[in-house]
N, CA, C and O atoms as a MOPAC input file, in Angstrom:
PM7 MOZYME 1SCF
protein

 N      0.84200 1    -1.17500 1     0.00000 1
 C      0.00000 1     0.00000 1     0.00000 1
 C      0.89000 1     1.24300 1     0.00000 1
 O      0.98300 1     1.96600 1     0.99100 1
 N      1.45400 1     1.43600 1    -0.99000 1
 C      2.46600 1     2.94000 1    -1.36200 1
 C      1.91400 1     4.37000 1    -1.35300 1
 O      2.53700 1     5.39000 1    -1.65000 1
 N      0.45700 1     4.25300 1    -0.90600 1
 C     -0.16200 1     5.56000 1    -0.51000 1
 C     -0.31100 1     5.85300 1     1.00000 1
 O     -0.78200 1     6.93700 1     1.34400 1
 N      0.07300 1     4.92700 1     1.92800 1
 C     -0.70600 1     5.10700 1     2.86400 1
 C      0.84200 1     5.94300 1     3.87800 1
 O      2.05500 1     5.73200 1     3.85700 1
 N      0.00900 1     6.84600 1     4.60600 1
 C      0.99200 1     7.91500 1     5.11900 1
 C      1.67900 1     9.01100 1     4.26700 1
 O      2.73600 1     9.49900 1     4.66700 1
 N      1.08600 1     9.43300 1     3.05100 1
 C      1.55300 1    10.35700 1     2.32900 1
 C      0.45700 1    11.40900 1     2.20800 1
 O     -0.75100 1    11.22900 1     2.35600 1
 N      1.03200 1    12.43000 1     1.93900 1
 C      0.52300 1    13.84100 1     1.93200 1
 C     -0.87000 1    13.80400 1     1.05500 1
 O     -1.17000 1    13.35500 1    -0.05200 1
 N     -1.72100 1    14.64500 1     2.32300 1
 C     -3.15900 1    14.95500 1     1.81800 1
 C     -4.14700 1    13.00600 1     1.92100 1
 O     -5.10700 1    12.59700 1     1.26800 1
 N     -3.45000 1    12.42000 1     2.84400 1
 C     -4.25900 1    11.15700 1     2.69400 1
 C     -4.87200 1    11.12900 1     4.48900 1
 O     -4.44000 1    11.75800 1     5.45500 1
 N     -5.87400 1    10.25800 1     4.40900 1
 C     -6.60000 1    10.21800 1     5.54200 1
 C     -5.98400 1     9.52100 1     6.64400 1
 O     -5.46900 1     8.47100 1     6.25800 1
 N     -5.79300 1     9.83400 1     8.47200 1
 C     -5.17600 1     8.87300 1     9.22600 1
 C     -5.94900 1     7.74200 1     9.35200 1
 O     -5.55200 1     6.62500 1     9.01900 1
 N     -7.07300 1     7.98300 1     9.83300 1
 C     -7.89900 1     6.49000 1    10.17100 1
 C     -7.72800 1     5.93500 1     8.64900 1
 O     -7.69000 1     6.60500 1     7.61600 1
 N     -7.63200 1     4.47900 1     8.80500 1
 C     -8.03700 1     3.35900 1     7.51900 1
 C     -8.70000 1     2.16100 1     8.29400 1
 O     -8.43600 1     0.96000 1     8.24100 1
 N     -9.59700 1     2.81400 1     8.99400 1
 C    -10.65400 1     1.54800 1     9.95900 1
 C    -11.87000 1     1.40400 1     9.00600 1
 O    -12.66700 1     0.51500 1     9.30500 1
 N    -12.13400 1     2.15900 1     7.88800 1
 C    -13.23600 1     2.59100 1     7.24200 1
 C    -12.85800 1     2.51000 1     5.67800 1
 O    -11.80000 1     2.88700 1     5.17600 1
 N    -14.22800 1     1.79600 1     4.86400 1
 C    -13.30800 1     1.30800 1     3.54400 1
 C    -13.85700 1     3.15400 1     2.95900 1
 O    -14.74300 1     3.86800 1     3.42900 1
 N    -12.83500 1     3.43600 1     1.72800 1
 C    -13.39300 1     4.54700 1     1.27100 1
 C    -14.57100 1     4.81000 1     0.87100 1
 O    -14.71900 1     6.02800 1     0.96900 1
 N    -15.63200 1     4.24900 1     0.41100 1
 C    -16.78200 1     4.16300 1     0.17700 1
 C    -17.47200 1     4.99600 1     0.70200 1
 O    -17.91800 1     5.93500 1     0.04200 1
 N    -17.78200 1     4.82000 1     2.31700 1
 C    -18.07100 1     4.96700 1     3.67100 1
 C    -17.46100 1     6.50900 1     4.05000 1
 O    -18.04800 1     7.21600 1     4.86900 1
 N    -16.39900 1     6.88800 1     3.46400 1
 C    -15.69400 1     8.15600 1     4.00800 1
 C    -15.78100 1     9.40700 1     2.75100 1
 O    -15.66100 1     9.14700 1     1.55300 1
 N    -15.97100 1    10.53000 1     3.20300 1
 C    -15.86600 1    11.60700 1     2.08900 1
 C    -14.50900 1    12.22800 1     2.61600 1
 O    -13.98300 1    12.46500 1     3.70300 1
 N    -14.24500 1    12.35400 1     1.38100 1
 C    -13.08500 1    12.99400 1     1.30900 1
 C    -12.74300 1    14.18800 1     1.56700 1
 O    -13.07500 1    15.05600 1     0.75900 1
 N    -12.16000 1    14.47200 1     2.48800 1
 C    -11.99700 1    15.90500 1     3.44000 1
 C    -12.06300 1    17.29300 1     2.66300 1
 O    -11.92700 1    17.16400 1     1.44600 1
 N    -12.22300 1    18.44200 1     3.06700 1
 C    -12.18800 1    19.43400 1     1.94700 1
 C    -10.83900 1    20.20100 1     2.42400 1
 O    -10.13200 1    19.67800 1     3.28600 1
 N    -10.50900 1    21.39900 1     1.87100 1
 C     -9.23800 1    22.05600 1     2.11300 1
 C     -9.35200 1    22.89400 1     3.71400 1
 O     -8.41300 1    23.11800 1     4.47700 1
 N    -10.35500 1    23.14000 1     3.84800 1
 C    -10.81400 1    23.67400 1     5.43900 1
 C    -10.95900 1    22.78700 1     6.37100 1
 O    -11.01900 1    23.11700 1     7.55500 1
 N    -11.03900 1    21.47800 1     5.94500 1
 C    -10.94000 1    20.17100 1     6.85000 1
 C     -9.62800 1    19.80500 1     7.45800 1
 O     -9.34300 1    19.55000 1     8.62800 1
 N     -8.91000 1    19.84000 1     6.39600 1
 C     -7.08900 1    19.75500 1     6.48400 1
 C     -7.00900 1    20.51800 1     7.16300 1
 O     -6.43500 1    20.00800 1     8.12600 1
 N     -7.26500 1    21.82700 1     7.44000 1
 C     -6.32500 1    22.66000 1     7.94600 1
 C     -6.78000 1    23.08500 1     9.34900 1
 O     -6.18000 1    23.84200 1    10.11200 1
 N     -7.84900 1    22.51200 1     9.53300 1
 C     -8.90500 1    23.12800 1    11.15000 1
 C     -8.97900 1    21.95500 1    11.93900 1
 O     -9.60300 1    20.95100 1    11.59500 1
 N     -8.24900 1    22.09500 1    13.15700 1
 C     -7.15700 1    23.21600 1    13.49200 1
 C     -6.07600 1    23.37300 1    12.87400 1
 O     -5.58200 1    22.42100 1    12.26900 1
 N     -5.48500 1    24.58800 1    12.89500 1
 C     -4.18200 1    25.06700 1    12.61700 1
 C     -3.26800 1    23.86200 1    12.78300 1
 O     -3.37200 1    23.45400 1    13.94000 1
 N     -2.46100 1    23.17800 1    12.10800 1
 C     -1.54700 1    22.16500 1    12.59900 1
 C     -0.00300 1    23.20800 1    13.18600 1
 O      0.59700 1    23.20700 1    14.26100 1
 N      0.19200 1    23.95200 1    11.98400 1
 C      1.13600 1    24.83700 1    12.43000 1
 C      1.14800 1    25.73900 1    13.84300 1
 O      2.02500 1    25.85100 1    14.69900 1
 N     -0.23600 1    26.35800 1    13.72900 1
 C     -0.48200 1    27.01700 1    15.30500 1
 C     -0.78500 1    26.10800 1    16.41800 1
 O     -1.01500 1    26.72700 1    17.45700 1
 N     -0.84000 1    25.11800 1    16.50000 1
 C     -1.20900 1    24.07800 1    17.14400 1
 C      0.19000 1    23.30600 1    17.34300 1
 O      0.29700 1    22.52600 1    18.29000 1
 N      1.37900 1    23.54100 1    16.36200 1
 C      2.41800 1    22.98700 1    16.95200 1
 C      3.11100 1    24.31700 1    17.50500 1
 O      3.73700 1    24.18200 1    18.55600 1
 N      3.08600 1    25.19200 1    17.10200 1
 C      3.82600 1    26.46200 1    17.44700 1
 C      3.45400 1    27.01000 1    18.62700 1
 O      4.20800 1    27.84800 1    19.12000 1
 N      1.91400 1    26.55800 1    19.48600 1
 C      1.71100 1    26.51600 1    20.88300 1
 C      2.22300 1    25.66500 1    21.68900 1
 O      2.59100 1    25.95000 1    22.82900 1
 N      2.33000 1    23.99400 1    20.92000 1
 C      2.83000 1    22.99800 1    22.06500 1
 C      4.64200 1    23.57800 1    22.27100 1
 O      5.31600 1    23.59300 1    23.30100 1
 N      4.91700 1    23.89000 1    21.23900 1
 C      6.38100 1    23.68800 1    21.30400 1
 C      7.20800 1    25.43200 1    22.04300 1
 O      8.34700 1    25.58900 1    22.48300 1
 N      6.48300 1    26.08600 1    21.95800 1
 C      6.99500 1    27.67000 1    22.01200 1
 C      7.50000 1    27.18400 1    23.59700 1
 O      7.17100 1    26.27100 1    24.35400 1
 N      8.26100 1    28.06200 1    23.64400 1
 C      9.36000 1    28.08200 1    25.07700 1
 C      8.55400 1    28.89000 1    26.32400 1
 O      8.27600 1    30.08900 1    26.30500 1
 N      8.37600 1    28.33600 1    26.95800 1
 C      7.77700 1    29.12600 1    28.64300 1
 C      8.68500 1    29.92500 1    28.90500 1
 O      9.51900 1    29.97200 1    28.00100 1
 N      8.95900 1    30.79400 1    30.03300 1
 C      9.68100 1    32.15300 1    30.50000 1
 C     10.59400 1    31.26700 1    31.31700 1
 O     11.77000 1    31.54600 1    31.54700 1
 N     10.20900 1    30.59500 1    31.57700 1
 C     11.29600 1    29.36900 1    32.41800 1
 C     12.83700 1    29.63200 1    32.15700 1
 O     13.79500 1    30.03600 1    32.81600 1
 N     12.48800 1    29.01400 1    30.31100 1
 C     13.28600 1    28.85400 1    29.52000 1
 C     13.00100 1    27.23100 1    29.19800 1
 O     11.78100 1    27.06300 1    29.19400 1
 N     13.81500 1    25.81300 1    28.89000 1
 C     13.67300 1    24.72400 1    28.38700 1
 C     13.27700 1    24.12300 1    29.53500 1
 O     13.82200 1    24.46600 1    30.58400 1
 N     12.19700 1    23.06000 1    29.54100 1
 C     11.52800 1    22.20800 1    30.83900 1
 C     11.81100 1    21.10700 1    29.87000 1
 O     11.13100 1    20.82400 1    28.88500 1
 N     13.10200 1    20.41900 1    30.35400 1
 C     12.76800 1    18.79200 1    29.66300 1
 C     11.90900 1    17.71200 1    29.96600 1
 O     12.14200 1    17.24700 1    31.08200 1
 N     10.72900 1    16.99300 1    29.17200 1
 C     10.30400 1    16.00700 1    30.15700 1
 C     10.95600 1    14.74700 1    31.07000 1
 O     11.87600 1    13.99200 1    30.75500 1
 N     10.28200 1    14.77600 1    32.11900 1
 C     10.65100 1    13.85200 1    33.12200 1
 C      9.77300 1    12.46600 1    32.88900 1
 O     10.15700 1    11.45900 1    33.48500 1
 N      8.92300 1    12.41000 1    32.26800 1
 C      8.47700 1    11.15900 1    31.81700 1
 C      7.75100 1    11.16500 1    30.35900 1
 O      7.28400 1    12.23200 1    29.96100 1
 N      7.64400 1     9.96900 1    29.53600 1
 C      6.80500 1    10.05700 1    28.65500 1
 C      5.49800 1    10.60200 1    28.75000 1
 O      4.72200 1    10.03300 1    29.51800 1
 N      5.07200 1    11.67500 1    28.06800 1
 C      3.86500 1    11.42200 1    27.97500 1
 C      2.19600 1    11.14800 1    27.41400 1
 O      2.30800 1    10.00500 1    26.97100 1
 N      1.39000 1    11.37100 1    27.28900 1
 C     -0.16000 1    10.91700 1    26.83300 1
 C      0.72600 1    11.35100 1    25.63200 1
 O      1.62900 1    10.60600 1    25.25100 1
 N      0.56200 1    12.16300 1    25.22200 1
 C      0.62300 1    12.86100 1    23.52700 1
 C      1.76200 1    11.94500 1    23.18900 1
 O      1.61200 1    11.30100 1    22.15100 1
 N      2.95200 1    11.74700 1    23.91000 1
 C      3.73500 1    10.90700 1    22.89400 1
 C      3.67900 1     9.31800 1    22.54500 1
 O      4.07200 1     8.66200 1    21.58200 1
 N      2.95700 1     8.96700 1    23.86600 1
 C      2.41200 1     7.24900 1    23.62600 1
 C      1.11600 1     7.04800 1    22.68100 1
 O      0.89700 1     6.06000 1    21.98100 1
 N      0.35700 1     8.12200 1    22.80100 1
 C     -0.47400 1     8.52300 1    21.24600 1
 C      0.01200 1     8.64200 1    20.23700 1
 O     -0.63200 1     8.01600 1    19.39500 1
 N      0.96800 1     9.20500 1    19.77800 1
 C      1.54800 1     9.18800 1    18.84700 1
 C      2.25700 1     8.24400 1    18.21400 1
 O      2.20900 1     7.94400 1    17.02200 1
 N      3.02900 1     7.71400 1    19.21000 1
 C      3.35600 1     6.05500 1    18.82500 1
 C      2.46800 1     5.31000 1    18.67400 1
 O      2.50800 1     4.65200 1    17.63400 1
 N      1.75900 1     5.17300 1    19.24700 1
 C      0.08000 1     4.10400 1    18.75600 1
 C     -0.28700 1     4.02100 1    17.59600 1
 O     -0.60100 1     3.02700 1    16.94100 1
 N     -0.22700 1     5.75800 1    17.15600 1
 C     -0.92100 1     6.05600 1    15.79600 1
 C      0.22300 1     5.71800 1    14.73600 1
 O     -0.23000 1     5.33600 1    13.65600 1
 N      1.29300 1     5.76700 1    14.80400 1
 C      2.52500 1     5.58000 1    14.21300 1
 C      2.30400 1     4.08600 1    13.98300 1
 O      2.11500 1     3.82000 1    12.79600 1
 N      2.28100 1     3.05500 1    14.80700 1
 C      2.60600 1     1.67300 1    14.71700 1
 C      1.46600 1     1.57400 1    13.99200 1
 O      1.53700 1     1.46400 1    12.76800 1
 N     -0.08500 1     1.60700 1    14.83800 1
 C     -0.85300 1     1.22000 1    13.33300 1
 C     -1.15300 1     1.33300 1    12.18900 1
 O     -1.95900 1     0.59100 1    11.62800 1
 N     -0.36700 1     2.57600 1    11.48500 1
 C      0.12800 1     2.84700 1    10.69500 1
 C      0.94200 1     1.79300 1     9.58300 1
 O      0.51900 1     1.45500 1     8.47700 1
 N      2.24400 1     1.38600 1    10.23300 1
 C      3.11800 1     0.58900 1     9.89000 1
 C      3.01000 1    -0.60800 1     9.40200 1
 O      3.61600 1    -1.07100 1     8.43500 1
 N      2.04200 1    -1.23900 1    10.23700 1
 C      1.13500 1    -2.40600 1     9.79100 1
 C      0.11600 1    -2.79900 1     9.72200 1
 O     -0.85500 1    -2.68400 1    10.47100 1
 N      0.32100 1    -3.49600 1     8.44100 1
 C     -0.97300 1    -3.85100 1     8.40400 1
 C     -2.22500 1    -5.16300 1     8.14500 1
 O     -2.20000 1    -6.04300 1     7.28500 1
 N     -3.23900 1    -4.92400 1     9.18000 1
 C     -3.89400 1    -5.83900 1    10.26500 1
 C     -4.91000 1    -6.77700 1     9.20600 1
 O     -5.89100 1    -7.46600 1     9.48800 1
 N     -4.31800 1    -6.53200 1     8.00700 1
 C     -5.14000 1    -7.52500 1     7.13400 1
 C     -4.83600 1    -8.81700 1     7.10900 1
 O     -3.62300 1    -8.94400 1     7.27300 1
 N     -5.59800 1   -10.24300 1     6.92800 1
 C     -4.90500 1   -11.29400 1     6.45900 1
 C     -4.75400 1   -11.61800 1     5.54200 1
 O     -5.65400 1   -11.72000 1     4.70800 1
 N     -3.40100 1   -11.94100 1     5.32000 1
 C     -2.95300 1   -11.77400 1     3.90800 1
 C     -2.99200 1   -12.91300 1     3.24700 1
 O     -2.49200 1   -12.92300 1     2.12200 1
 N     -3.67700 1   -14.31100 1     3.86200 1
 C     -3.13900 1   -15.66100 1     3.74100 1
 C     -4.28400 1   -16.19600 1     2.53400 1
 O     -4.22400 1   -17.34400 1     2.09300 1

C-alpha cells in the first residue's frame, strides 16, 4: 500500500473509502496544525523544561505511528 501515510491522505483506515468523504481544504487545515504545533512547542519564560516522563501525547503518537506501519489484514 504505497499511498498510505503520504501527503493529503486520511489517518484512520478503519473505514473502507466508500463509507468516508473525502476531506475538503478547510478540513485539512482546522485546526491550525502549524499554530497548534507552534503553541505545544513555544518556550515558557522558564526557559527549556525537559520532560521527566513520557507522555499521553507521545504514547499517542506512537500508537498512531505503529498502526500505521502495519498492516492488520490477512494476507493468507
Amino acid at each position: 500500500m504505497p499511498n498510505m501515510g503520504c501527503a493529503m491522505s486520511r489517518f484512520g483506515r478503519n473505514f473502507p473509502r466508500k463509507y468516508c468523504q473525502k476531506p475538503t481544504e478547510e478540513d485539512l487545515w482546522t485546526p491550525n496544525p502549524v499554530l497548534i504545533s507552534d503553541r505545544f512547542m513555544a518556550r515558557t519564560p522558564e526557559g527549556f523544561v525537559p520532560a521527566s516522563t513520557l507522555n499521553l501525547l507521545a504514547a499517542a503518537w506512537i500508537q498512531f505511528q505503529t498502526h500505521d506501519w502495519f498492516n492488520h489484514e490477512d494476507v493468507s
